[in-house]
DSSP file (Angstrom, degrees, kcal/mol; ACC not computed):
  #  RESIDUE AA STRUCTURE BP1 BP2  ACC     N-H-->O    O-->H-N    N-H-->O    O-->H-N    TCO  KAPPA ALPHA  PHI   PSI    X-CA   Y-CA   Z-CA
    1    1 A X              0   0    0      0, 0.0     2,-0.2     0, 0.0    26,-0.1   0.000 360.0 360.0 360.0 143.7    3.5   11.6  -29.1
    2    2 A X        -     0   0    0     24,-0.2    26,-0.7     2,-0.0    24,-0.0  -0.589 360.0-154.8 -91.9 161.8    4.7    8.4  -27.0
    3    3 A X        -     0   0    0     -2,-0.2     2,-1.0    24,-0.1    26,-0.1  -0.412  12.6-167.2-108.0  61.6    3.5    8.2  -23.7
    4    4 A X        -     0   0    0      1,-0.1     2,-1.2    24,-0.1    26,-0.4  -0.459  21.3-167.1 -93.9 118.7    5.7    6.2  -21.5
    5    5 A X        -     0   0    0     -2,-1.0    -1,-0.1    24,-0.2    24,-0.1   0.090  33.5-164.9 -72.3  94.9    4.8    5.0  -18.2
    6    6 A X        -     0   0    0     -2,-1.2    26,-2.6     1,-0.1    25,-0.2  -0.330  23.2-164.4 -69.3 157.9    8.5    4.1  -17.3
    7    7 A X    >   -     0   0    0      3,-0.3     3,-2.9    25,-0.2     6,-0.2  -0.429   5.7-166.3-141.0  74.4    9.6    1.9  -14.4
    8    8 A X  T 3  S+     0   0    0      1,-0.4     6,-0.2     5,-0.1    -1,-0.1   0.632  91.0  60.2 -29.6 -57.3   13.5    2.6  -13.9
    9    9 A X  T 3  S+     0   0    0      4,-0.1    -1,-0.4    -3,-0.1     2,-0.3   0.233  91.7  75.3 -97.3  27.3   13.4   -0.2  -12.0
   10   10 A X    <>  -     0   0    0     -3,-2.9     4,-1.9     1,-0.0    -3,-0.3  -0.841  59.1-145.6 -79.7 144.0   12.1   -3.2  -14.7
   11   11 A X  H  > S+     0   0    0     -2,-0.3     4,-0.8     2,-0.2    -3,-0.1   0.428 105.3  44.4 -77.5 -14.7   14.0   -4.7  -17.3
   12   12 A X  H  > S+     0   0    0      2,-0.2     4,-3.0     3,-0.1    -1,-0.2   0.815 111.6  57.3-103.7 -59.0   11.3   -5.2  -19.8
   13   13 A X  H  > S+     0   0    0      1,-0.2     4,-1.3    -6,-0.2    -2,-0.2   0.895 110.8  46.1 -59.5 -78.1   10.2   -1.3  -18.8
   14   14 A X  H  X S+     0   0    0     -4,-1.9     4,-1.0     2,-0.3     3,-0.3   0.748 112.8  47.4 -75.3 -48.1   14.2   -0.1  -19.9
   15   15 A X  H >X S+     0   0    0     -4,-0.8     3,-2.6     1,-0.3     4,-0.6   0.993 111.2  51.5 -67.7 -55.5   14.5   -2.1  -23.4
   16   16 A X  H >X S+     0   0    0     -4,-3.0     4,-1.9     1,-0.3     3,-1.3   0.721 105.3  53.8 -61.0 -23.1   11.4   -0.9  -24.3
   17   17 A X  H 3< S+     0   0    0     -4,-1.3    -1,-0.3    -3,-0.3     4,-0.3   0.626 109.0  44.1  -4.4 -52.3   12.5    2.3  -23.6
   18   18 A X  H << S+     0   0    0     -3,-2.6    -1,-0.2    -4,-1.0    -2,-0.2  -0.295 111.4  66.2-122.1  35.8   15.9    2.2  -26.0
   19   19 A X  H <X S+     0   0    0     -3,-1.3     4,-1.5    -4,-0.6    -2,-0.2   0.255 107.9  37.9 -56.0 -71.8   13.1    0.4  -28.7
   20   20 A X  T  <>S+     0   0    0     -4,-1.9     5,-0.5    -5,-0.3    -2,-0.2   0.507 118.7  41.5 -70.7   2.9   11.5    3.4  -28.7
   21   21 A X  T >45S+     0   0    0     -4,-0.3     3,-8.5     3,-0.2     4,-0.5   0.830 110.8  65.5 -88.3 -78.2   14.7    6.0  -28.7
   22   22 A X  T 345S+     0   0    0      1,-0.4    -2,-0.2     2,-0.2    -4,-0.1   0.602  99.3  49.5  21.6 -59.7   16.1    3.2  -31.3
   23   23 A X  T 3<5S-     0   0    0     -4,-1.5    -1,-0.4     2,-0.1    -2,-0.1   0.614 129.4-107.5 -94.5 -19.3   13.2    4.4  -33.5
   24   24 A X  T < 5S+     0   0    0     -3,-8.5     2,-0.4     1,-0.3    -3,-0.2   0.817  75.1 132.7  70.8  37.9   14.5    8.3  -32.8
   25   25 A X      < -     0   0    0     -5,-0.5     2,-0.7    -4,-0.5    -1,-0.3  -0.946  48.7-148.6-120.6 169.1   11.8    9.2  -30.6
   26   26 A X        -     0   0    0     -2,-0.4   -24,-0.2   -24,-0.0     2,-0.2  -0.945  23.7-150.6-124.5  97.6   11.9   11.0  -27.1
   27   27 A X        -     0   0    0     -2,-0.7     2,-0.3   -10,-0.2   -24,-0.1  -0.534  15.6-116.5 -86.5 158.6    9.3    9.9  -25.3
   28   28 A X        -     0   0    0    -26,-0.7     2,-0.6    -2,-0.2   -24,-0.1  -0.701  41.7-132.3-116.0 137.8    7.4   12.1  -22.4
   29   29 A X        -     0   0    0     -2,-0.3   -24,-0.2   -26,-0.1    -1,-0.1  -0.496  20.4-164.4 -98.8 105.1    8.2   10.0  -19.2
   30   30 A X        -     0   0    0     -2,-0.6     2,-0.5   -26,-0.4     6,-0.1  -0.164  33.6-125.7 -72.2-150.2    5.1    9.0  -16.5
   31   31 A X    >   -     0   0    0      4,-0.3     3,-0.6   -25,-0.2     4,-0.5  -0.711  25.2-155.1-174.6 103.5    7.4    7.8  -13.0
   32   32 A X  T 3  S+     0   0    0    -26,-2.6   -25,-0.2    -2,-0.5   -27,-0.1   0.561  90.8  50.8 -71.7 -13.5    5.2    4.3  -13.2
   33   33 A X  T 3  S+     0   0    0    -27,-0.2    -1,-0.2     3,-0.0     3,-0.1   0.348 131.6   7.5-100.3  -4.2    6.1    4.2   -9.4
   34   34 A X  S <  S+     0   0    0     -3,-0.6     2,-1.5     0, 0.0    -2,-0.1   0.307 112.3  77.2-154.2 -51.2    5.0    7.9   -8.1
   35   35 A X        +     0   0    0     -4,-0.5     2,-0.4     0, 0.0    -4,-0.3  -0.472  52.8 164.1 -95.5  98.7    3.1    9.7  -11.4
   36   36 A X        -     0   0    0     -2,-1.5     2,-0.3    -6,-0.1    -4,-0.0  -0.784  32.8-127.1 -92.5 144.3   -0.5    8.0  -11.4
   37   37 A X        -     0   0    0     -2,-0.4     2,-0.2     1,-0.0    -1,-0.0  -0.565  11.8-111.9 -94.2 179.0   -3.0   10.1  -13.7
   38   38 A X     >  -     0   0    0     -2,-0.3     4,-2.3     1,-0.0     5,-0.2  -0.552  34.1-100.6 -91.8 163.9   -5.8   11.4  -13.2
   39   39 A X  T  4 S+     0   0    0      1,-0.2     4,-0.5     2,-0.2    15,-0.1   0.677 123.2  48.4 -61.3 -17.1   -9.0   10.2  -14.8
   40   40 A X  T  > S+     0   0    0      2,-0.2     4,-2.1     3,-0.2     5,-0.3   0.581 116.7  49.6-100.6 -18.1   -9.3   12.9  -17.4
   41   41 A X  H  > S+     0   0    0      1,-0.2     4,-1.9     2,-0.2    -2,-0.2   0.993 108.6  49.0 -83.5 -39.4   -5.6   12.1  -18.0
   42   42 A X  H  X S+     0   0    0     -4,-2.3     4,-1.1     2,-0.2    -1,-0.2   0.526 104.5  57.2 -50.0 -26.5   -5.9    8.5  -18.3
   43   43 A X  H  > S+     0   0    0     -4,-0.5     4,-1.3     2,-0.2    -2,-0.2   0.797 107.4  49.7-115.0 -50.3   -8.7    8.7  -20.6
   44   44 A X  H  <>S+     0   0    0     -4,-2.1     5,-2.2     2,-0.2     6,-0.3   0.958 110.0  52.0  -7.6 -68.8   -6.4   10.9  -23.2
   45   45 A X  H  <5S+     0   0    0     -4,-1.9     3,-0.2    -5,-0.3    -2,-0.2   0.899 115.5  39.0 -51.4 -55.4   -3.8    8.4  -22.9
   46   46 A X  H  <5S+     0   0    0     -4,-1.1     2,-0.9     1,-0.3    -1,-0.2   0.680 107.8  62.4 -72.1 -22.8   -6.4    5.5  -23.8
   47   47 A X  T ><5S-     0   0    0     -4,-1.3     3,-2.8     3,-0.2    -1,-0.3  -0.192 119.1-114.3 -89.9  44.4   -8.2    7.7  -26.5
   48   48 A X  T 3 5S-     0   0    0     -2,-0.9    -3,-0.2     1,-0.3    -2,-0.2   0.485  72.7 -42.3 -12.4  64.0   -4.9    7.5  -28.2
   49   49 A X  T 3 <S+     0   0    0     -5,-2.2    -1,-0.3     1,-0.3    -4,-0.1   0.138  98.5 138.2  86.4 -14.9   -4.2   11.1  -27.9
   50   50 A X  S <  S-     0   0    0     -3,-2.8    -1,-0.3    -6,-0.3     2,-0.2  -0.190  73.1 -73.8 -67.7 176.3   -7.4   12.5  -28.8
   51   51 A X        -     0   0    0      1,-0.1    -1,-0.1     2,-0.1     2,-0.1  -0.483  60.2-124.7 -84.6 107.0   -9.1   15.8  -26.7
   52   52 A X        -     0   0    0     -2,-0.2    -1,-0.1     1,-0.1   -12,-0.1  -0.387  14.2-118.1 -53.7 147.0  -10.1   13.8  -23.3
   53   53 A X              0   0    0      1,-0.2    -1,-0.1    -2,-0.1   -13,-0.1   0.560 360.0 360.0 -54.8 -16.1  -14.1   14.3  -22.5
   54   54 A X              0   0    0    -14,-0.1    -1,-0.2   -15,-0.1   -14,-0.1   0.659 360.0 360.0 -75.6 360.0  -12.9   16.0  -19.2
């Protein structure tokens, strides 16, 4: 699973975005401007998908 923390409004943020569609994945979308995680969620993300300690 991709995680990406999108920012509609960067240019860097949107190619890499249609890189990773490109590749024929559908990645599940953070709102880098509104959707912070939470610590337990953040620590998932960084454990590259493994079962967070929370």
């Amino acid at each position: 699973m991709i995680v990406d923390h999108h920012n509609p409004d960067c240019g860097t943020s949107r190619n890499a975005l249609n890189i990773i569609r490109a590749f024929g994945s559908q990645p599940v979308f953070i709102d880098d401007l509104t959707g912070r995680l939470d610590r337990c969620a953040a620590a998932g993300v960084a454990g590259g998908g493994r079962p967070d300690p929370c």
